[in-house]
Structure formats: structure tokens, C-alpha cells
C-alpha positions in Angstrom: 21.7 -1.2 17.6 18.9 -3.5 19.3 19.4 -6.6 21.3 17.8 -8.2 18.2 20.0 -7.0 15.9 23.0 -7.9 17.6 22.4 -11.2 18.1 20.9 -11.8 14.8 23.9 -11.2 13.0 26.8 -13.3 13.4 29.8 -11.2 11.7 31.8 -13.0 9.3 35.5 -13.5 10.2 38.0 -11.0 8.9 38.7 -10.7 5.3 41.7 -10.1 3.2 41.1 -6.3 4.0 40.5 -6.5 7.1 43.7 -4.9 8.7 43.1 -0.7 8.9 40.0 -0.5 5.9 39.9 2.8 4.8 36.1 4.5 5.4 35.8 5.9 1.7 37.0 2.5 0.0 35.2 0.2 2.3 31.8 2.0 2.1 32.9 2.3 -1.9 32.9 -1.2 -1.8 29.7 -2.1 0.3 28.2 -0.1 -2.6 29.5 -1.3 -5.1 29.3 -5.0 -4.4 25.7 -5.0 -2.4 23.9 -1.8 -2.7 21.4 -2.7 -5.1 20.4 -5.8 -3.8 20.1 -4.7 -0.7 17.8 -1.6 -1.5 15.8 -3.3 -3.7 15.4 -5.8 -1.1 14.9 -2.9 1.4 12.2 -1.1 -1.1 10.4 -4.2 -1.1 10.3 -4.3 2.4 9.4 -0.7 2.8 6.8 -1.2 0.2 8.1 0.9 -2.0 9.4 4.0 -0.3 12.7 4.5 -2.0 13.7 7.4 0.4 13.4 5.6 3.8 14.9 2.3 1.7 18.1 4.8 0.7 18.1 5.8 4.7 18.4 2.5 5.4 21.1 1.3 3.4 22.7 4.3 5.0 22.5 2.7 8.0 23.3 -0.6 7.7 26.3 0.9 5.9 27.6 2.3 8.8 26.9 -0.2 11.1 29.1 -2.2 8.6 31.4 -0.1 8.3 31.8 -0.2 12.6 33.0 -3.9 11.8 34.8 -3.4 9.0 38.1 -5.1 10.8 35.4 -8.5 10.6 33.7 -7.7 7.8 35.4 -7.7 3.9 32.4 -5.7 1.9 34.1 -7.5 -1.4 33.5 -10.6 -0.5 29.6 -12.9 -0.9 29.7 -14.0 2.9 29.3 -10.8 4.5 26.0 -10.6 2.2 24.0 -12.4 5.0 25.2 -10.3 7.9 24.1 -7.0 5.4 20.6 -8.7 5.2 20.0 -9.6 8.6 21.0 -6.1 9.6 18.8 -5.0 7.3 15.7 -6.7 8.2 15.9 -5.6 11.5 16.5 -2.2 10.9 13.4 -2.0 8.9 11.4 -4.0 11.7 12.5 -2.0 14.1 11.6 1.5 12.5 8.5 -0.3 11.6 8.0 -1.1 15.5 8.5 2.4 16.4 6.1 4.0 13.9 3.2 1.6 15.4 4.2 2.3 19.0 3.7 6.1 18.9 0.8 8.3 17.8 0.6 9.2 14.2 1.6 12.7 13.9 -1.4 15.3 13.0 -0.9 19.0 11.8 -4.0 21.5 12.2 -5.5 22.1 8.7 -5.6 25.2 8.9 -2.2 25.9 9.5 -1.4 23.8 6.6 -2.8 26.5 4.7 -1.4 29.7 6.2 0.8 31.6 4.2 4.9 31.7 5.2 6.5 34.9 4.6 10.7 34.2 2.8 10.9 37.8 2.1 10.0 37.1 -1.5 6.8 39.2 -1.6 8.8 42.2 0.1 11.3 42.4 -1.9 8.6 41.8 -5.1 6.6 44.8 -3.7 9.7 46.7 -2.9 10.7 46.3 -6.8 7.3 47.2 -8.2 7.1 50.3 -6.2 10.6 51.5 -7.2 9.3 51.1 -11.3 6.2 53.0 -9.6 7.9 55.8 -8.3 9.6 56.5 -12.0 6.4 56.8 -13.3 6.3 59.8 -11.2 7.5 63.1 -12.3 11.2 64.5 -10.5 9.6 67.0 -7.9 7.2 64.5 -7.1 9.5 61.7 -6.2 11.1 64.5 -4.3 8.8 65.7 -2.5 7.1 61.9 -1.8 10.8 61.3 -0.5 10.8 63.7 1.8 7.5 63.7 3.2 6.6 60.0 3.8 10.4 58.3 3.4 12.4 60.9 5.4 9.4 61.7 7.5 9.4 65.4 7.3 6.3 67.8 7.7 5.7 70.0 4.9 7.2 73.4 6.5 10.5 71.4 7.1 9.6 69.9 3.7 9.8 73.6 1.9 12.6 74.9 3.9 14.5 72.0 2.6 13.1 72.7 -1.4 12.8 76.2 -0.8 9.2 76.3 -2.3 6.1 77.8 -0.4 4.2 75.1 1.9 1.3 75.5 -0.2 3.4 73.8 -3.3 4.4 70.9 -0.8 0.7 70.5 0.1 0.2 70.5 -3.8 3.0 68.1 -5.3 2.4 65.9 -2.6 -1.2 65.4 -3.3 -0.6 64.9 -6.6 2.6 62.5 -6.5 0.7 60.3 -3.7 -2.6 60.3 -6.8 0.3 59.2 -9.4 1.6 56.9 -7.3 -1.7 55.3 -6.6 -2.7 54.8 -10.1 1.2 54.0 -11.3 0.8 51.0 -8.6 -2.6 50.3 -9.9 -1.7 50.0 -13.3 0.9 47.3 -11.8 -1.3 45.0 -10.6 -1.3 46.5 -6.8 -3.9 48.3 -4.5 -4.0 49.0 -1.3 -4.7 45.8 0.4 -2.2 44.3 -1.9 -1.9 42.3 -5.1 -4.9 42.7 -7.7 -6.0 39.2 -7.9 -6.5 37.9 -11.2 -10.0 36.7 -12.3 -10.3 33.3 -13.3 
């Protein structure tokens, strides 16, 4: 709390509740009793800008509720104290936005695109419908070839068909595959982007 604020804001003697306030029921209370005035009256001062009035009715809420052995939030007399506090919490953050810089992103990072996994797991979806396009010994052999990684002798061994068919099926599945992912809406750089 500033020097300002402090001394701006004589606290009202104790209230009736004043012995051991409970924080839910006195902030309860504070709300109840003065939280619309006071963010309207902080919304005006903010010139509109509800969010930053809400944050600081926050505030001044808890900065209440540090004196709530002085202050009784159900009573009209504390509403001075809530108002002072208020102004100078608003002047305040007003004085600090002024004394620094104004904050600046580059434009162009504005723009750049953030990966959430969302596209993966899209792409991962659309070439899973792609592969059952594909007929059985094609998936199989497109499984062991590019997913497991194995060459096409090892490939064979494991089907027990000549190399020559694992040459063959694999040419083939990777052409369904293409034109299963194509008829999807994908290509090779990516998404087909729609005309428009």
C-alpha cells in the first residue's frame, strides 16, 4: 500500500463485528453492501474497463479485509475509507502505466502460428481413415516398411513373400495412400487449402 494511500484513509473505529471477522463472511459482506457502488465508481474511473475495475475491487477488498478488526463492511461509514482506497489504487496503477514504456510485440510474431498438438493429432486421425482405404497386405506391408522401419528383404522374411512382391505392394500402397490422403483434403506439404 503507498504512503498515499495510507494516510488518505483514516479507518473507521471498530464495528459491532469487529472481534475475530470471519474472511468469507466479511468479504461476503463488503460485497454485498458496497460492491456495486464501488465498481461502478471504479469503471468510471477506469473509463470503462470492467476487467481492471473487477481487479480492483479485488484489491481494495483485501486491503479491507487486513483491517477488518476496524472496519464493519455492514455498516455506511466504512464507505469512505472503501472509496479513498479506491481512488488511490486506481491513481496509482494509473501512475505506473505512464512511468514505464508501453509494451510492444513484433508483428510478425503476432502472426506466427503456435503448435497445441491439435493439428498432430488432426493429421494423425486423417491418416489412420487413410490407411483403411488401403487394402490388408498393403497396410501390412506400409507397416513394416516405413512404421517398423524394415528393408524389404527383412520385410519378406517376415511375410514370407519374394522381395520383388514387397517392392510391388509397397509401391502400390504408398500410390493409395497418396491419393486416399488426397481425396482428404491433404498433400504433401500439408492441408489442401480451400479456394475462396
Amino acid at each position: 500500500m503507498s504512503a498515499s494511500t495510507s494516510t488518505a484513509n483514516p479507518i473507521p473505529g471498530p464495528g459491532p463485528h469487529a472481534a475475530e471477522p470471519h474472511p468469507d463472511e466479511f468479504l461476503r459482506a463488503l460485497y454485498d453492501f458496497h460492491g456495486s457502488a464501488l465498481l461502478q465508481f471504479a469503471a468510471r474511473r477506469l473509463e470503462g474497463d470492467w476487467h481492471r475495475a473487477e481487479d480492483a475491487l479485488q484489491e481494495v477488498a483485501i486491503r479491507a479485509w487486513r483491517h477488518a478488526g476496524e472496519l464493519d463492511p455492514t455498516e455506511d461509514s466504512v464507505r469512505p475509507w472503501l472509496f479513498t482506497a479506491l481512488r488511490n489504487l486506481v491513481i496509482d496503477g494509473h501512475r505506473a502505466r505512464q512511468a514505464r514504456p508501453p509494451e510492444t510485440g513484433d508483428p510478425e510474431l503476432a502472426h506466427l502460428p503456435v503448435s497445441d498438438g491439435v493439428d498432430h493429432m488432426l493429421t494423425s486421425q486423417v491418416l489412420v481413415e487413410a490407411l483403411r482405404d488401403l487394402r490388408p497386405a498393403q497396410r501390412e506391408v506400409l507397416l513394416h516398411v516405413h512404421y517398423l522401419g524394415r528393408s524389404v528383404n527383412q520385410t519378406a522374411k517376415v511375410l514370407g513373400v519374394p522381395p520383388g512382391t514387397v517392392k510391388s505392394r509397397t509401391y502400390y500402397a504408398a500410390r493409395a495412400m497418396r491419393e486416399a490422403l488426397h481425396n482428404r483434403g491433404l498433400y504433401a506439404g500439408g492441408l489442401v487449402r480451400e479456394a475462396g
